[in-house]
VOMI-819971 format. One line per field, with one value per atom (N, C-alpha, C): residue number from 1; residue in three letters; atom name; x, y, z. Coordinates in nm, 4 decimals, padded with zeros to 6 digits. Example, Ala and Ser with C-alpha at 12.3 -4.5 7.8 and 13.67 -1.06 7.14 Angstrom:
% residues 2
gunu = 1|1|1|2|2|2
bami = ALA|ALA|ALA|SER|SER|SER
nugu = N|CA|C|N|CA|C
xx = 01.3190|01.2300|01.3200|01.2850|01.3670|01.2900
yy = -00.5690|-00.4500|-00.3300|-00.2250|-00.1060|00.0030
zz = 00.7800|00.7800|00.7800|00.7080|00.7140|00.7870
//
This chain:
% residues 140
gunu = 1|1|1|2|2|2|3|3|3|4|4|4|5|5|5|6|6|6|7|7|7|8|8|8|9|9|9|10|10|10|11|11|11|12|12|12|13|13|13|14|14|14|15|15|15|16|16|16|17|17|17|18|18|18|19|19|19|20|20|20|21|21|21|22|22|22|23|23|23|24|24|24|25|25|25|26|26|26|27|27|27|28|28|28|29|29|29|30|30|30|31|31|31|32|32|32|33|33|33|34|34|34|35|35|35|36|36|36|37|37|37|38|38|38|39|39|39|40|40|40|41|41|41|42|42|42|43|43|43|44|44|44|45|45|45|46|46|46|47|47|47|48|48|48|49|49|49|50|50|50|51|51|51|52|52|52|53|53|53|54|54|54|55|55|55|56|56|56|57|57|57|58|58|58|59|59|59|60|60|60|61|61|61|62|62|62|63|63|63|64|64|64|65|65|65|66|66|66|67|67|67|68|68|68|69|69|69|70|70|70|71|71|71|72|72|72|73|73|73|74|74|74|75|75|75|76|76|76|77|77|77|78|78|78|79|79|79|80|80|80|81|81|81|82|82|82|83|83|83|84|84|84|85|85|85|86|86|86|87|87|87|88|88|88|89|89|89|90|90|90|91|91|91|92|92|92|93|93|93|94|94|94|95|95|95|96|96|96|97|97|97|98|98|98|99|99|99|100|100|100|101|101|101|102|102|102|103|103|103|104|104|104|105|105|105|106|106|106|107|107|107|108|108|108|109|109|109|110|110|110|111|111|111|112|112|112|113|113|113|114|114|114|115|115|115|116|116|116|117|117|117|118|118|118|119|119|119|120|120|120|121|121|121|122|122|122|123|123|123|124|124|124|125|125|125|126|126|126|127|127|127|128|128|128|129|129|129|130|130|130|131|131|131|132|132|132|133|133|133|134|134|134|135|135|135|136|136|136|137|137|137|138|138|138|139|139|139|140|140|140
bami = UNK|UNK|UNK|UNK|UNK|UNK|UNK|UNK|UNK|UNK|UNK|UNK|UNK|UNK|UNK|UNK|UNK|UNK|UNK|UNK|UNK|UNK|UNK|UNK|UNK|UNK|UNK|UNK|UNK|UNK|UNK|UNK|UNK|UNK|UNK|UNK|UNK|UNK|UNK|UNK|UNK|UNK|UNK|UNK|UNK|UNK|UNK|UNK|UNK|UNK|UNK|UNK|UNK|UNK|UNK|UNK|UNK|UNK|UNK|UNK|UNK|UNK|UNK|UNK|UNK|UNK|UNK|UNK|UNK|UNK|UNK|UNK|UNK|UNK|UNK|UNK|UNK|UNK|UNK|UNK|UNK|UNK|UNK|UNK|UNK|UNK|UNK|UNK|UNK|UNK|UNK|UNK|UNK|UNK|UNK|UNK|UNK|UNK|UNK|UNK|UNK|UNK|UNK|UNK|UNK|UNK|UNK|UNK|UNK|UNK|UNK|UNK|UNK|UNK|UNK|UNK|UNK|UNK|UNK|UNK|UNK|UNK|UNK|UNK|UNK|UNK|UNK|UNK|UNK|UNK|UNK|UNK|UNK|UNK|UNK|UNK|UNK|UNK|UNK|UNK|UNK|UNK|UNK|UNK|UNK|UNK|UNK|UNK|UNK|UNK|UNK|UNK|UNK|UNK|UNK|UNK|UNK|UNK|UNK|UNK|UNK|UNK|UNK|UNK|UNK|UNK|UNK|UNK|UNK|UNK|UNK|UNK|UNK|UNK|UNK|UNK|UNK|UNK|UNK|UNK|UNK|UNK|UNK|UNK|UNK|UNK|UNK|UNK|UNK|UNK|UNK|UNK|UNK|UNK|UNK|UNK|UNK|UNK|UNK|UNK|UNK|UNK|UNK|UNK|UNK|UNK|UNK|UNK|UNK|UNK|UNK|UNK|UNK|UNK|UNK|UNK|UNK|UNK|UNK|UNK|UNK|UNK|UNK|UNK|UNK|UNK|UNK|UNK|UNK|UNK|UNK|UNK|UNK|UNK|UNK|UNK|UNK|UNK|UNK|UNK|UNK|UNK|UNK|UNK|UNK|UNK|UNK|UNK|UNK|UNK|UNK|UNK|UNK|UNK|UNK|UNK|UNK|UNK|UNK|UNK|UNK|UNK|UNK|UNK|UNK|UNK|UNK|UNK|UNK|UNK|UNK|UNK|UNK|UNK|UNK|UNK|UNK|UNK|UNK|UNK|UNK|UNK|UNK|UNK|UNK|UNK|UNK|UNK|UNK|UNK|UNK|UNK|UNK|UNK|UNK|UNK|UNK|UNK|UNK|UNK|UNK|UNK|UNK|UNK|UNK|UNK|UNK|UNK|UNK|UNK|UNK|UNK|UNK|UNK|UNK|UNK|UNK|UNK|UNK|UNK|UNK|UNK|UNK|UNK|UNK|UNK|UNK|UNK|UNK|UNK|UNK|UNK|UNK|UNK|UNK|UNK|UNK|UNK|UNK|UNK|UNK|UNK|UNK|UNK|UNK|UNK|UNK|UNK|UNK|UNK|UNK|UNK|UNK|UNK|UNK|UNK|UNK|UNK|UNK|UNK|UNK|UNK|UNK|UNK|UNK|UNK|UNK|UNK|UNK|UNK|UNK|UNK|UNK|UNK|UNK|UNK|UNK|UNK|UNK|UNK|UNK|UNK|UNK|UNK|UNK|UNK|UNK|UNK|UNK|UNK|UNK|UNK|UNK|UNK|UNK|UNK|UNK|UNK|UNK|UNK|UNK|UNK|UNK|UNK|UNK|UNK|UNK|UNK|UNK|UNK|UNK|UNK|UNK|UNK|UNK|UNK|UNK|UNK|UNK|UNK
nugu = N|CA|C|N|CA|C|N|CA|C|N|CA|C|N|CA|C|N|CA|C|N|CA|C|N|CA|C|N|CA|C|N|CA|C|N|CA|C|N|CA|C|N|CA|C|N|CA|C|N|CA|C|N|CA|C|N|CA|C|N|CA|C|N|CA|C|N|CA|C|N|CA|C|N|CA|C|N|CA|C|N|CA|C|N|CA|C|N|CA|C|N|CA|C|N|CA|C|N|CA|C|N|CA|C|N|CA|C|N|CA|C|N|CA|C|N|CA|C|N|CA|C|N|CA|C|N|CA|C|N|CA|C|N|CA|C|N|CA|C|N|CA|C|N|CA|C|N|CA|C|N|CA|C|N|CA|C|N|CA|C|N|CA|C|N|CA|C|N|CA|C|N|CA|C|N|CA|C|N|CA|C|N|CA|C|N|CA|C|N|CA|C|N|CA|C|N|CA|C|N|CA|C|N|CA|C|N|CA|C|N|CA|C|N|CA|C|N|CA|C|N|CA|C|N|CA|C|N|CA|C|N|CA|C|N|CA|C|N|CA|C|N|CA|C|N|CA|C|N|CA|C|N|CA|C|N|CA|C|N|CA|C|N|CA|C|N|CA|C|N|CA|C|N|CA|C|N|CA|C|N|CA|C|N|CA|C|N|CA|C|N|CA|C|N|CA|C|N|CA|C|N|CA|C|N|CA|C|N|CA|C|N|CA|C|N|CA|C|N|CA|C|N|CA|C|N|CA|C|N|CA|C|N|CA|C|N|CA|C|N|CA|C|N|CA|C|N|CA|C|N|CA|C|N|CA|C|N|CA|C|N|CA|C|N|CA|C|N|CA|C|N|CA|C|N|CA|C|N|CA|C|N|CA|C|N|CA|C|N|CA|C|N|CA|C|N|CA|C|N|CA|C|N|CA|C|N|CA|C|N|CA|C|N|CA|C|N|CA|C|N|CA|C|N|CA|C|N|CA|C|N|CA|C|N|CA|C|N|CA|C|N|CA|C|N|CA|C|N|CA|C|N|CA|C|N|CA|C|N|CA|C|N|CA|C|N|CA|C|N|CA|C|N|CA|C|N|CA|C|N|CA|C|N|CA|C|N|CA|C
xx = 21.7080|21.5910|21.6339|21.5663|21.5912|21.4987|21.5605|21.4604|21.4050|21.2458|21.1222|21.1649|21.1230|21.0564|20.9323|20.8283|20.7201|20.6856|20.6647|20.5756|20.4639|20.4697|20.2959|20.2179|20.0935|20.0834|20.0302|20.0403|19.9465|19.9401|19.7397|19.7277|19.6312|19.6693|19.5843|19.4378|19.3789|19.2517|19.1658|19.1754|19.0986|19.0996|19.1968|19.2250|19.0940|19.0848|18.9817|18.8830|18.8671|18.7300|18.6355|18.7593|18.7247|18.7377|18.7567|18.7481|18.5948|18.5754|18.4472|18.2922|18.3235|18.2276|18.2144|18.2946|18.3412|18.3941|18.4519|18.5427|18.6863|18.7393|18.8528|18.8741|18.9602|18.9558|19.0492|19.0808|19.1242|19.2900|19.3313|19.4576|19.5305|19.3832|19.4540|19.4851|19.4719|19.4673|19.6566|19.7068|19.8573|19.8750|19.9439|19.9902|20.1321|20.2263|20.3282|20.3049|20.4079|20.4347|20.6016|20.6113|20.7235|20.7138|20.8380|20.9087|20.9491|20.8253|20.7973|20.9430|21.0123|21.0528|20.9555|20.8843|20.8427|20.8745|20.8085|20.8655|20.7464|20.7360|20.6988|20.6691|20.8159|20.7985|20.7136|20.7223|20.6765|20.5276|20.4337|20.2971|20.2094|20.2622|20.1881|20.2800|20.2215|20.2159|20.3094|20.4308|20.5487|20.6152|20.6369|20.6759|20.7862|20.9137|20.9704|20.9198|20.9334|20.8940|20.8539|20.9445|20.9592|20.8285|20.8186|20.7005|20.5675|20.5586|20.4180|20.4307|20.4967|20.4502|20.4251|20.5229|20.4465|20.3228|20.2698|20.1082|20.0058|20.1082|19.9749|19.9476|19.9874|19.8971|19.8643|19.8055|19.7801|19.8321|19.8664|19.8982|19.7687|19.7625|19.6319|19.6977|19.8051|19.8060|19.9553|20.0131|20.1290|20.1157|20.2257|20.2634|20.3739|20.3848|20.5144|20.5412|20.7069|20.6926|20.8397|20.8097|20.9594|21.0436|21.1624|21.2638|21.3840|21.4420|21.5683|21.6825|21.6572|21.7335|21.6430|21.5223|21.4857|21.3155|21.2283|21.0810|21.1048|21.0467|21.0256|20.9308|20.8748|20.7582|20.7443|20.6032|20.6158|20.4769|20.4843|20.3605|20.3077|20.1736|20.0682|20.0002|19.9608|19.9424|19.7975|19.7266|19.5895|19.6022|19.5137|19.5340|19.5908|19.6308|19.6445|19.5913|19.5275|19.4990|19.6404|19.6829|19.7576|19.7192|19.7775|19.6896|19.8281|19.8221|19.9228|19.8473|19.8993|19.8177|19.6341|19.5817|19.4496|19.3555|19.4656|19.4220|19.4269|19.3271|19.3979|19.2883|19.3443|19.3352|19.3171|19.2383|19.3175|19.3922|19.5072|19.5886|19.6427|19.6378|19.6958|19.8680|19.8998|20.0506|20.1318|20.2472|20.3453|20.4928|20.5306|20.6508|20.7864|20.8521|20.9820|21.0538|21.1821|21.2710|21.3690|21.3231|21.3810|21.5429|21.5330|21.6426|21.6016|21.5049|21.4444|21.3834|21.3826|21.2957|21.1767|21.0807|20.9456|20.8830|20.8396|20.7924|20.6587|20.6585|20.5247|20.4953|20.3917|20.3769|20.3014|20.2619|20.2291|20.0300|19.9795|19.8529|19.8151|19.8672|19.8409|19.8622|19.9654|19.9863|19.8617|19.7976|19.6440|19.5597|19.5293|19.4236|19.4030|19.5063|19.5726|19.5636|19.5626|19.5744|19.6899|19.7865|19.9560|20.0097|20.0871|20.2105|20.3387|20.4326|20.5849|20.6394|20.7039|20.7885|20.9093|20.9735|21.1036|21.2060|21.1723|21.2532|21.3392|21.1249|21.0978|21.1679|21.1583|21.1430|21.0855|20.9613|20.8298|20.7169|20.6058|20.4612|20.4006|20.3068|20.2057|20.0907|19.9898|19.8540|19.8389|19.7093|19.6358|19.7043|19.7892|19.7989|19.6510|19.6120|19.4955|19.4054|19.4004|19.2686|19.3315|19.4220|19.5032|19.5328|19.5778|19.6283|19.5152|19.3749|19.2986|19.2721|19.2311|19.2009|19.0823|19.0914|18.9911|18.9619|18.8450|18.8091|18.8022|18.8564|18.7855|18.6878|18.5758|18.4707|18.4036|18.4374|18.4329|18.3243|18.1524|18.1058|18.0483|18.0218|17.9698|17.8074
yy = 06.2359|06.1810|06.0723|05.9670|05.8242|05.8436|05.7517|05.6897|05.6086|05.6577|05.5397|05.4960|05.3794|05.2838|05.2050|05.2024|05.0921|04.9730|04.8782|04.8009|04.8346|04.8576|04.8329|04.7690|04.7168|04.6762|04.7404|04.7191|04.8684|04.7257|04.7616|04.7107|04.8673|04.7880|04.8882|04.9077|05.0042|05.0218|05.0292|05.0277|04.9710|04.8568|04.7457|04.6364|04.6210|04.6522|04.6126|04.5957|04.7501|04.7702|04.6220|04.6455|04.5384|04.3878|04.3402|04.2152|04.2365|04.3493|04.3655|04.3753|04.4089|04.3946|04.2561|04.1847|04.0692|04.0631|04.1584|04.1386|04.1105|04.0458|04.0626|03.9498|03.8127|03.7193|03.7931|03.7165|03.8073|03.7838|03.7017|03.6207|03.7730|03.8371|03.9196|04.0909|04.0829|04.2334|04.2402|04.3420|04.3850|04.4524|04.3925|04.4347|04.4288|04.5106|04.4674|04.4403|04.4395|04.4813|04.5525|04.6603|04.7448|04.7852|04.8200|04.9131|05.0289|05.1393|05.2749|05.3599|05.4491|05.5767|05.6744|05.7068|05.7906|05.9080|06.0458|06.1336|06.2601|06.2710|06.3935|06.5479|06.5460|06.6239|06.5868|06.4675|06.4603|06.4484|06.5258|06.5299|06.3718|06.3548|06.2122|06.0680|05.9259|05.8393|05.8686|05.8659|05.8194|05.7379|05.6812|05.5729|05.5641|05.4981|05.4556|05.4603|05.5019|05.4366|05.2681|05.2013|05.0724|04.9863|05.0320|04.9954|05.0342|05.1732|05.2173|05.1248|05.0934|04.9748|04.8660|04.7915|04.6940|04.6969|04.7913|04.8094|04.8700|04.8730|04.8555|05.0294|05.1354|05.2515|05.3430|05.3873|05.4963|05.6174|05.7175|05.8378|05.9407|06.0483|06.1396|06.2723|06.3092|06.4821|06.5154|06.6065|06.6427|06.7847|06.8159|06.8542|06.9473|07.0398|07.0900|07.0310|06.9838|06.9458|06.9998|07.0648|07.1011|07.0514|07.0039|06.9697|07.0295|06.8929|06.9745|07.0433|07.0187|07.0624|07.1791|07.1840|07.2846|07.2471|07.3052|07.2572|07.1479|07.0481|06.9744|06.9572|06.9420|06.8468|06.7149|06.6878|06.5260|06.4833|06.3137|06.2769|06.2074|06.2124|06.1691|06.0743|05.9447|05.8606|05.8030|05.7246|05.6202|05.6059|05.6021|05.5755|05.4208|05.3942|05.2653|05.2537|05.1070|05.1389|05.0321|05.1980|05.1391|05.1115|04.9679|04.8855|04.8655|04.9841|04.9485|04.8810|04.8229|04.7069|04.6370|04.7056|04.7189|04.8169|04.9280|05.0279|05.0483|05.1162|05.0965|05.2327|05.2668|05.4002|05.4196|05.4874|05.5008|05.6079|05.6451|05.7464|05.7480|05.8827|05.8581|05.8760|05.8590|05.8012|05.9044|05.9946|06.0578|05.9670|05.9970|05.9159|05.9855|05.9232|05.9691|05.8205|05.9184|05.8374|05.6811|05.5690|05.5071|05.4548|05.3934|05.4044|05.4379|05.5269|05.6479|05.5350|05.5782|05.4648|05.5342|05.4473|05.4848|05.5825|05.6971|05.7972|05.7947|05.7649|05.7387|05.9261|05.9576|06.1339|06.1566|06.2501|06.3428|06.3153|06.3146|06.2920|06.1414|06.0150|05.9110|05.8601|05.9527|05.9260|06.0028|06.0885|06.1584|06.0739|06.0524|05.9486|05.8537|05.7858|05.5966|05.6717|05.8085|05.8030|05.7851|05.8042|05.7258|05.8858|05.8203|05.9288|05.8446|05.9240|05.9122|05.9370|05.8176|05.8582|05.8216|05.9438|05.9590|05.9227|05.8938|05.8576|05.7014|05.6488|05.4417|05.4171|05.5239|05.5104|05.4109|05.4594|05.3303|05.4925|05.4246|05.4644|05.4135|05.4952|05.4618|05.5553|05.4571|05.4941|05.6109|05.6820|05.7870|05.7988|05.8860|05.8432|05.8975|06.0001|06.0631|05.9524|05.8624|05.7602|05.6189|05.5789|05.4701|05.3988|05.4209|05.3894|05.3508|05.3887|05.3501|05.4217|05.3664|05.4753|05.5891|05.6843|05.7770|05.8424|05.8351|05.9741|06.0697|06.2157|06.3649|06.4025|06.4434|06.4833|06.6033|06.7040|06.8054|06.8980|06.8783|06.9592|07.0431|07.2122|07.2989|07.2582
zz = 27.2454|27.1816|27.0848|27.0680|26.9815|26.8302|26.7550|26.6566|26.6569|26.6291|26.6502|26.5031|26.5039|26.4048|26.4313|26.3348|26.3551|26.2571|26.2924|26.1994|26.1397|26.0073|25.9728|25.8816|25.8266|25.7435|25.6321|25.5232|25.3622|25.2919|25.2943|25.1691|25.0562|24.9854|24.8594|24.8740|24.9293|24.9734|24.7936|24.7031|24.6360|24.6160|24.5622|24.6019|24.7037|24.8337|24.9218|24.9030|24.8325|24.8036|24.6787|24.6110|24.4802|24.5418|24.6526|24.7031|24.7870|24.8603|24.9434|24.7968|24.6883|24.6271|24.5450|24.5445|24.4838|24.3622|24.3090|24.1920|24.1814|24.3267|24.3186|24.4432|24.4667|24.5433|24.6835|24.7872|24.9013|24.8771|24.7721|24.7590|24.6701|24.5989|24.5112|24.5720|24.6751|24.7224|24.7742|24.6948|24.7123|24.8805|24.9723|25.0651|25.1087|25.1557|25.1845|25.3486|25.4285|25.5927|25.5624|25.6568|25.6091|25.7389|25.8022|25.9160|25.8847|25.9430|25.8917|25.9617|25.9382|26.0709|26.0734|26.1725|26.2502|26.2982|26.1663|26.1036|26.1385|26.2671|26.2866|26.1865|26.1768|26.0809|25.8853|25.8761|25.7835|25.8040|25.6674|25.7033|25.6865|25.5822|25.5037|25.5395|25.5020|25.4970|25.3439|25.3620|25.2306|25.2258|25.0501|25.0321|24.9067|24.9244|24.8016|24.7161|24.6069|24.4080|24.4391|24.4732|24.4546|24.5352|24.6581|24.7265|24.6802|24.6306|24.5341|24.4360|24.3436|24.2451|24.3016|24.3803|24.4479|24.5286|24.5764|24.5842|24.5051|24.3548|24.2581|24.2596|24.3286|24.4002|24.2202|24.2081|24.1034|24.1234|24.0217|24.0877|24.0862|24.1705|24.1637|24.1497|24.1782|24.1810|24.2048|24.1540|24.2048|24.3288|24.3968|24.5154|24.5230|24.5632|24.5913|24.7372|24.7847|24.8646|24.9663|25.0593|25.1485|25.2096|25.1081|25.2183|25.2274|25.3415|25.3617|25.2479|25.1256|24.9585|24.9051|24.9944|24.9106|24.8992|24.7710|24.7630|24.6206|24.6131|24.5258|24.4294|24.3295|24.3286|24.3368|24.3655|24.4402|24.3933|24.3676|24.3286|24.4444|24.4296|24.5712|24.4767|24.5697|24.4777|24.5664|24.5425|24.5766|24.7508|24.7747|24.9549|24.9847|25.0599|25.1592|25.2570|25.3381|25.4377|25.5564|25.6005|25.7168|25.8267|25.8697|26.0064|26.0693|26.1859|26.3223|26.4381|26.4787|26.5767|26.5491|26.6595|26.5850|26.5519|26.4916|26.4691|26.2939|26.2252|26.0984|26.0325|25.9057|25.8345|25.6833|25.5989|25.4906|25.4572|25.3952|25.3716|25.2733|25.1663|25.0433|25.0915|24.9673|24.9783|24.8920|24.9299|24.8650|24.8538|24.7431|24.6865|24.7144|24.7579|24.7793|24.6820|24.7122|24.6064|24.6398|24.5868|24.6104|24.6713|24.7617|24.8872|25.0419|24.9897|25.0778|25.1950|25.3128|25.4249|25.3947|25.4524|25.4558|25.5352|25.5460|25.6581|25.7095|25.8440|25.8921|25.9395|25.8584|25.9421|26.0392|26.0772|26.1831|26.1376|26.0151|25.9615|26.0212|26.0184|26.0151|26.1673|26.2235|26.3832|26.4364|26.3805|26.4631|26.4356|26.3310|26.2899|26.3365|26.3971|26.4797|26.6149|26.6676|26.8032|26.8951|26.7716|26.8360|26.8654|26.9683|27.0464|27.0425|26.9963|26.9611|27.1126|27.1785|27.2956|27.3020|27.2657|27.2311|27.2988|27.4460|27.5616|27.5608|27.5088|27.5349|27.3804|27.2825|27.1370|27.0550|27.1154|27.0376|27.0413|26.9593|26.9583|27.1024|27.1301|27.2156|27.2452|27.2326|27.2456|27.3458|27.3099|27.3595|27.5552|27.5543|27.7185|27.8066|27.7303|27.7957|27.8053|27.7452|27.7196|27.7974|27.8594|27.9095|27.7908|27.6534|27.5749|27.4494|27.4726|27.3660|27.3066|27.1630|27.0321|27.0631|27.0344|27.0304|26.8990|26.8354|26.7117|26.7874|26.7612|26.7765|26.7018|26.7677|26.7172|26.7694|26.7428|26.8667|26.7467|26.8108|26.6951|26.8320|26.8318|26.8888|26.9050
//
């Protein structure tokens, strides 16, 4: 089995919000583009220290969090909205420690509809759907 990596883009989904109501010009909304690894095991959309300040993110809550050293606590910070191709999301953001690559999780790959193929070692769309996005909406 290989390591995926993806492209993606995060901008600061308030940032957005505050340009969509007009308090904020489109020049001013913080986005990076960053090449995620594609971390199954990880649940959330995580990010360096260094990249959360550069998108401005706020913090909201702390976390205990499991890894391979053991449980941590961890801060969860403001959502982003991540846009892989033309698919895109908002997702709050947990901090890992600078150095750290960026972890694309298992939450943000359901949401986008993406499948990890470990073989090609890329993402790819819904195979059930010939590669297009689908919501689940499964109400009784």
């Amino acid at each position: 089995m290989g390591t995926i990596y993806q492209k993606a883009q995060l901008d600061n989904t308030a940032d957005l919000l505050a340009y969509k109501s007009g308090n904020l010009t489109q020049d001013m909304i913080r986005k990076v583009e960053i090449e995620f690894l594609v971390d199954t095991g990880a649940s959330m959309v995580c990010l360096p220290g260094d990249l959360i300040q550069i998108l401005g993110l706020q913090p909201l809550y702390t976390r205990p969090a499991i890894t391979a050293n053991g449980t941590v606590q961890t801060k969860v910070y403001s959502p982003v909205q991540l846009k892989i191709w033309d698919r895109e999301c908002n997702m709050e953001v947990m901090e890992l420690p600078i150095g750290t690559p960026p972890l694309l999780g298992y939450l943000a790959l359901e949401t986008l509809d993406l499948y990890p193929n470990p073989k090609k070692q890329i993402l790819e769309g819904n195979p059930d759907y010939n590669g297009e996005m689908r919501i689940y909406l499964l109400v009784a």
